[in-house]
Phi, psi and omega in degrees: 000149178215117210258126182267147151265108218267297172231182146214139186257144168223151170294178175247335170235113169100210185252141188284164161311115199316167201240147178316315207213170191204146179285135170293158176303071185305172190193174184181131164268036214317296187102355202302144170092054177015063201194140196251168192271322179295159179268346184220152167230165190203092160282166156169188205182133145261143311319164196230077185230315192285332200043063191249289155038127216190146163203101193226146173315081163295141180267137200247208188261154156064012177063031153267118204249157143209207193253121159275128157266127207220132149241146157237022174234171193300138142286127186173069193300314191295346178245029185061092125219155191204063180296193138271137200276324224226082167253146163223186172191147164218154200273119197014161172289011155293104177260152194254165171242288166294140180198152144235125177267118182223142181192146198290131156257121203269126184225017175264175193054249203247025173288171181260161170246133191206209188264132161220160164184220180214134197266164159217176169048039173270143164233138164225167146216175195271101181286093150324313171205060010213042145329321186248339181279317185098342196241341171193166193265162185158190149271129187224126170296138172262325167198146129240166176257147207226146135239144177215144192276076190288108167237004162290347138270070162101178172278309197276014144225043172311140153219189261144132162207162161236122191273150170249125157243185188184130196007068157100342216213158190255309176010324176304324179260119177334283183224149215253162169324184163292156157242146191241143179297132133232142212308153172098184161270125177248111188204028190228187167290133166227144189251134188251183165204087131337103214258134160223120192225148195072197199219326181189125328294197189213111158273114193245139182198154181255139130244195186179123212241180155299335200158135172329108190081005184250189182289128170302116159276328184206174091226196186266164168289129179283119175312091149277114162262125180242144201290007169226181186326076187316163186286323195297324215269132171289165157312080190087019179263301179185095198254022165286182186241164172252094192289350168187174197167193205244171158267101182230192185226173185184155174228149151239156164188108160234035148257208184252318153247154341289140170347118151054191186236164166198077158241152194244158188244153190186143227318108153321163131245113170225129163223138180296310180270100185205318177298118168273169174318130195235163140086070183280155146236125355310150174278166190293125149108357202291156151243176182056070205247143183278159165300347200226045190281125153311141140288151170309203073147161180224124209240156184313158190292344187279006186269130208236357156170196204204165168189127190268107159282138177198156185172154160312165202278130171106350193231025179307133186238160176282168178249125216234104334317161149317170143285162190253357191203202216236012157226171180199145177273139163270332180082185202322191168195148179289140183283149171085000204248143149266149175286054196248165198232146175209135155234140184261128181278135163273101169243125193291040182319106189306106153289168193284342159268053146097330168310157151239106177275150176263144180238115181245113248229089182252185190230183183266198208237136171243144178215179188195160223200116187274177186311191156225012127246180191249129186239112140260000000 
């Protein structure tokens, strides 16, 4: 995604008039100056038996300093041993609905391999001394949407998945997302991002770039969760959707080897205006397409208007008027032809002087491919 600033208005007295909607308490975590830029975090880990668990500032160069996630004992439940499986944090106290949750994650030097990633729309709470779970004291997620990050086997095998959990566990899923590969050798910094957009259904999707603003390595196909029984979702375990919730980072490792965990973090992100236009219709890549097929699509709550390109492939012209929602006719279309389309989300933000500035929010280019013949 790539974000423009398009115009800014300023009143010449007072405030200008409000704009439909306003951005949630967007936020970014740097760690820099070996300090955190949020007034609050919420650490924690499952089980909480050893208190060996760690979440501390490494000082980095050039003061880009950042957070490490640390166990240094064994998860082995079956062999008495009783590190944690689970370290998390999450970031202020805001919760968010449309969110993209984002973070540089470091996987060079002594980190282990093992799962990591970023939560987004999570609630947990804390069992002091396992009294209420029945089984150990700790932090238990009660639900989030997860991307995770696989690097326990290696630089030369990463994959991405994206999960529904419900306390501390995937259980929740029937059958599990795809895990997508992503190419190359990883033994560097990688920047993820976690799309969460509605409300019934709720779309969810992973990417993971080279680098902030750099080339897209892998993502996932996006997970519709809807408030009843999904195909993916067991039954009656918890088949609602999860409307809103806090932002975090997380490690896993719930084998014995290698020991615990160790991976570091750099600037966190959860932001509202961030999420592009989700679920296009036609979907990217359709064939047999009808001629007389509508576009599509469905966008973050932060969005106050759009702007649509659509065209034959190689010609997209932009569309004059904008739509006023979130669908559009094209009117007939050629048989045989290929399509491609793109919508750009708009959002007006008011500054605290009075301004508006406009934000044009673009996305990626889609196409699609109509019949090629005319059948009567």
């Amino acid at each position: 995604m790539k974000m423009t600033k398009l115009l800014t208005i300023c009143a010449v007295v007072g405030l200008i008039v409000s704009v439909s909607r306003t951005a949630q308490a967007n936020w970014e975590e740097t760690f820099d100056g070996m300090d955190f830029d949020l007034t609050t975090w919420t650490f924690g880990c499952y089980p909480d038996v050893t208190s060996t668990f760690s979440a501390t500032i490494k000082d980095g160069p050039a003061e880009d300093d950042y957070l490490g996630l640390d166990e240094t004992t064994a998860f082995d439940l079956g062999g008495g041993s009783y590190g944690s499986a689970f370290g998390m944090a999450f970031g202020s106290t805001e919760n968010f609905s449309d969110v993209r949750v984002a973070s540089v994650v470091n996987i060079t030097g002594d980190a282990s391999r093992n799962m990591f990633g970023v939560a987004a729309r999570a609630d947990w709470f804390i069992d002091p001394d396992g009294s209420i779970t029945g089984v150990a004291p700790g932090m238990v997620v009660t639900g989030a949407y997860i991307l995770i990050y696989h690097w326990e086997d290696g630089p030369a095998n990463a994959r991405i998945e994206i999960l529904k959990i419900f306390m501390n566990d995937d259980e929740i899923m029937e059958t599990f997302q795809p895990e997508v590969p992503v190419p190359g050798i990883h033994d560097k910094s990688r920047y993820l991002e976690l799309d969460v957009v509605g409300s019934d259904p709720v779309y969810v999707t992973g990417s993971i770039y080279e680098y902030k603003g750099g080339p897209l390595l892998a993502r996932t196909p996006t997970m519709v969760d809807t408030g009843g029984n999904d195909p993916w979702e067991r039954s009656g375990l918890n088949d609602g959707v999860y409307a809103s919730g806090k932002s975090g980072i997380f490690s896993i490792n719930e084998n014995a080897v290698p020991v615990g965990y160790h991976v570091t973090f750099d600037s966190v992100s959860s932001v509202s205006d961030g999420p592009v236009a989700v679920n296009p219709s036609p979907a990217d890549g359709a064939t047999e397409v009808n001629v007389n097929a509508d576009l599509s699509w469905v966008e973050a709550a932060f969005a106050t208007s759009r702007e649509l390109w659509f065209g034959k492939e190689g010609s997209m012209k932009k569309v004059v008027p904008a739509p006023a929602g979130t669908t559009y006719d094209p009117g007939t279309l050629d048989y045989g032809q290929t399509y491609q389309w793109r919508v750009d989300e708009i959002y007006d933000e008011i500054r605290p002087s009075g301004c508006v500035e406009r934000w044009l929010y673009r996305n990626t280019v889609r196409q699609f491919r109509l019949q090629y013949y005319r059948f009567d």
